[in-house]
C-alpha atoms as an extended CHARMM CRD file, in Angstrom:
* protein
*
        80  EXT
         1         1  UNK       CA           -161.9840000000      126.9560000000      170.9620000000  PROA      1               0.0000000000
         2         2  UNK       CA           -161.5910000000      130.4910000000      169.5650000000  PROA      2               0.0000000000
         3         3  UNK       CA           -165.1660000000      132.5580000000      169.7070000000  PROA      3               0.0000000000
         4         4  UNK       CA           -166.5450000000      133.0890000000      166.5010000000  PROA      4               0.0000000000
         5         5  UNK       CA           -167.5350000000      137.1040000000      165.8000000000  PROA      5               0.0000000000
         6         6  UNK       CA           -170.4780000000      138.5750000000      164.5690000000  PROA      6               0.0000000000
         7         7  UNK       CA           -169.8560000000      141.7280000000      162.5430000000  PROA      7               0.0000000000
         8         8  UNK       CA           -172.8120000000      143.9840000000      162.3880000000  PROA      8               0.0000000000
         9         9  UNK       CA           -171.5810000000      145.2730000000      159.1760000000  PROA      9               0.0000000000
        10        10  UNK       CA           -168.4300000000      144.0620000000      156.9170000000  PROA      10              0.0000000000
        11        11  UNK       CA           -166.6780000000      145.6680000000      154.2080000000  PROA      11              0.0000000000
        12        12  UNK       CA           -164.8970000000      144.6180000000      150.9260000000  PROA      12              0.0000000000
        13        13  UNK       CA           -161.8230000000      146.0370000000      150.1500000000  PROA      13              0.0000000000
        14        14  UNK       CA           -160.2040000000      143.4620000000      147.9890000000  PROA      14              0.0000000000
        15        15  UNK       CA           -158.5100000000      145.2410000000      145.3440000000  PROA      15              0.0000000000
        16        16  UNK       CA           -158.0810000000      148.6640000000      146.5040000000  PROA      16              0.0000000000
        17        17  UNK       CA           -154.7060000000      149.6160000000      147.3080000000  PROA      17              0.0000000000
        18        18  UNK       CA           -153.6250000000      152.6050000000      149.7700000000  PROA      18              0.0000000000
        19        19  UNK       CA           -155.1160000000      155.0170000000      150.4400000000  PROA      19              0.0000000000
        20        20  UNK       CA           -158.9450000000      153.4250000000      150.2610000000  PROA      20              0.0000000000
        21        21  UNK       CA           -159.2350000000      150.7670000000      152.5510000000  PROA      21              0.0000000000
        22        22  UNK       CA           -158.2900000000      152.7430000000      155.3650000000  PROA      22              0.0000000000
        23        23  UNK       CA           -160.3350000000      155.5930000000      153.9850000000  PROA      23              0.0000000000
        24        24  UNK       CA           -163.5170000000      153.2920000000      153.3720000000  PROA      24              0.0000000000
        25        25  UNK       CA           -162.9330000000      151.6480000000      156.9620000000  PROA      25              0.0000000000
        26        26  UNK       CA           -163.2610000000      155.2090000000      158.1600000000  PROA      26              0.0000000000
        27        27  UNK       CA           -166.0910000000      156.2530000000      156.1740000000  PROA      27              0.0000000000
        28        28  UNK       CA           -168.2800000000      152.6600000000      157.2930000000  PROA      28              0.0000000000
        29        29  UNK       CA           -167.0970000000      152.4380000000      160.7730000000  PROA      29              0.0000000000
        30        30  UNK       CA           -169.1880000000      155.7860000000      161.3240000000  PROA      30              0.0000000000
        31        31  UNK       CA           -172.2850000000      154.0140000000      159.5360000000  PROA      31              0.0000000000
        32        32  UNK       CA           -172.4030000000      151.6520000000      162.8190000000  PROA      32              0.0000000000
        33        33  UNK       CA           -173.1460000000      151.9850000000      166.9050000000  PROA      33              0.0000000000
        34        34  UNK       CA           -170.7790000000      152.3160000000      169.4930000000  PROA      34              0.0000000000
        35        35  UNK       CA           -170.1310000000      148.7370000000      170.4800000000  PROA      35              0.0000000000
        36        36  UNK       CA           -170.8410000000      147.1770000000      167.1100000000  PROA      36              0.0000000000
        37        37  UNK       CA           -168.1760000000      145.5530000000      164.9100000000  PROA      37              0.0000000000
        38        38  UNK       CA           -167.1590000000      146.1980000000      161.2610000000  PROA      38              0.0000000000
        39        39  UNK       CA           -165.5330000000      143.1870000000      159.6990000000  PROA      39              0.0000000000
        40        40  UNK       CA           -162.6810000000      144.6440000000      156.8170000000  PROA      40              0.0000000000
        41        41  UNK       CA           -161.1580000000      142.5590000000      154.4380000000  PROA      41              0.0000000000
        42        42  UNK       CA           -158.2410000000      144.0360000000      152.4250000000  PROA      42              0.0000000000
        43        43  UNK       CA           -155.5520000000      142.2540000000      150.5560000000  PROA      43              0.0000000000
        44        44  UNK       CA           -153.3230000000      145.1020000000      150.4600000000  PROA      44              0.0000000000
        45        45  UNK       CA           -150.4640000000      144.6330000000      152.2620000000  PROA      45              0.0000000000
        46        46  UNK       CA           -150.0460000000      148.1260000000      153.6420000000  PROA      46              0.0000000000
        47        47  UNK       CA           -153.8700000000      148.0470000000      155.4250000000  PROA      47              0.0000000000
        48        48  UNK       CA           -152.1850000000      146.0450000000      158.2210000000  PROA      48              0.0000000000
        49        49  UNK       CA           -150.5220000000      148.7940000000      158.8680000000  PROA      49              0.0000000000
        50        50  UNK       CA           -152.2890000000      151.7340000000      158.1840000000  PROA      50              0.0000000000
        51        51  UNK       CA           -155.7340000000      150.3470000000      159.6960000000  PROA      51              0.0000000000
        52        52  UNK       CA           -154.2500000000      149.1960000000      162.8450000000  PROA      52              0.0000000000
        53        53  UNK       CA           -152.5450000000      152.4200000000      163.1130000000  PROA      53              0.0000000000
        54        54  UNK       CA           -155.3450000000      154.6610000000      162.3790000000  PROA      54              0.0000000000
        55        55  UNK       CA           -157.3380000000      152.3980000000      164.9720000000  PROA      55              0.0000000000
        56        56  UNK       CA           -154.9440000000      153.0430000000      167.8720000000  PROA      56              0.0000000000
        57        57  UNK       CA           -155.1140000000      156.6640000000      167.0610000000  PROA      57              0.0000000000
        58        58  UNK       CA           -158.6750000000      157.2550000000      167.1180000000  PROA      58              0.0000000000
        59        59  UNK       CA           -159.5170000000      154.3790000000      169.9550000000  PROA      59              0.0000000000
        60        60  UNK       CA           -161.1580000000      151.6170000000      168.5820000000  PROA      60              0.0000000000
        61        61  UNK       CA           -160.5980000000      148.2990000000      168.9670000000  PROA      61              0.0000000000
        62        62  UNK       CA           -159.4150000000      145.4950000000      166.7460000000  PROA      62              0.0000000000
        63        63  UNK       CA           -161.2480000000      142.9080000000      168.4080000000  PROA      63              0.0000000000
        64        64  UNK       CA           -159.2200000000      140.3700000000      165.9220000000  PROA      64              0.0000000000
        65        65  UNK       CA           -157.1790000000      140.3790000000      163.1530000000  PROA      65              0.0000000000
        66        66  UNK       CA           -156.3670000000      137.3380000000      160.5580000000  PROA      66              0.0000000000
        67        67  UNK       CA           -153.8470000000      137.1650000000      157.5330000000  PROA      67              0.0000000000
        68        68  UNK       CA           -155.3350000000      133.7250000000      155.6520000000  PROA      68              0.0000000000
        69        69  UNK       CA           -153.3790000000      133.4570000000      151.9700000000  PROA      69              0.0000000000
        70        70  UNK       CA           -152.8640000000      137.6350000000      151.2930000000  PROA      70              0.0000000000
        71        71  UNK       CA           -156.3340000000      138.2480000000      152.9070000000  PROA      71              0.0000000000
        72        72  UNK       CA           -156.4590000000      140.5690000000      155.9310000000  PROA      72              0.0000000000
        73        73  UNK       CA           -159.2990000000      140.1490000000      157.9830000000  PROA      73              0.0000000000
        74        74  UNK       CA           -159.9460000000      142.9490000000      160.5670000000  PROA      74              0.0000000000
        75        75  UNK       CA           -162.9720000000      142.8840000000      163.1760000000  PROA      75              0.0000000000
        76        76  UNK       CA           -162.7750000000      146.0730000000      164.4190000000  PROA      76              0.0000000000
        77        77  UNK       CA           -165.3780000000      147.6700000000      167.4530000000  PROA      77              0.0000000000
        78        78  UNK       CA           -166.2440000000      151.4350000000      167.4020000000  PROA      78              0.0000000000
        79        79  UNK       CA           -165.6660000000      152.8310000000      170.8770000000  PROA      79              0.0000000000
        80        80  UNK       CA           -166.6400000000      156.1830000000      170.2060000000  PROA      80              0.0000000000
């Protein structure tokens, strides 16, 4: 049975195309504590890409990830 996630703050990006959902995620992600979760969803294709990118880089964590239909769901913790 998969745990469900809590996100302490979530973000819409359906609709905006590159470069804004990765440049929102960074913009709310510093909006929340270390160890809290934002919860993105983007249904442009490149923000798989450039959000788990940019998270590697800068060392948070994508606690999970989901593609459901076009819709990526992203749960990502801030680490630092």
């Amino acid at each position: 049975m998969k745990r469900e996630i809590r996100p302490d703050r979530e973000l819409d990006c359906i609709g905006l195309y590159c470069p804004m959902p990765i440049a929102r995620t960074k913009e709310e992600i510093e909006k929340i504590r270390v160890g809290e979760v934002l919860k993105v969803e983007a249904d442009d294709p490149a923000a798989e890409e450039d959000i788990t990118r940019w998270a590697k880089r800068v060392g948070h964590e994508i606690v999970s990830f989901e593609k459901d239909e076009g819709i990526l769901t992203f749960y990502i913790r801030r680490t630092k």
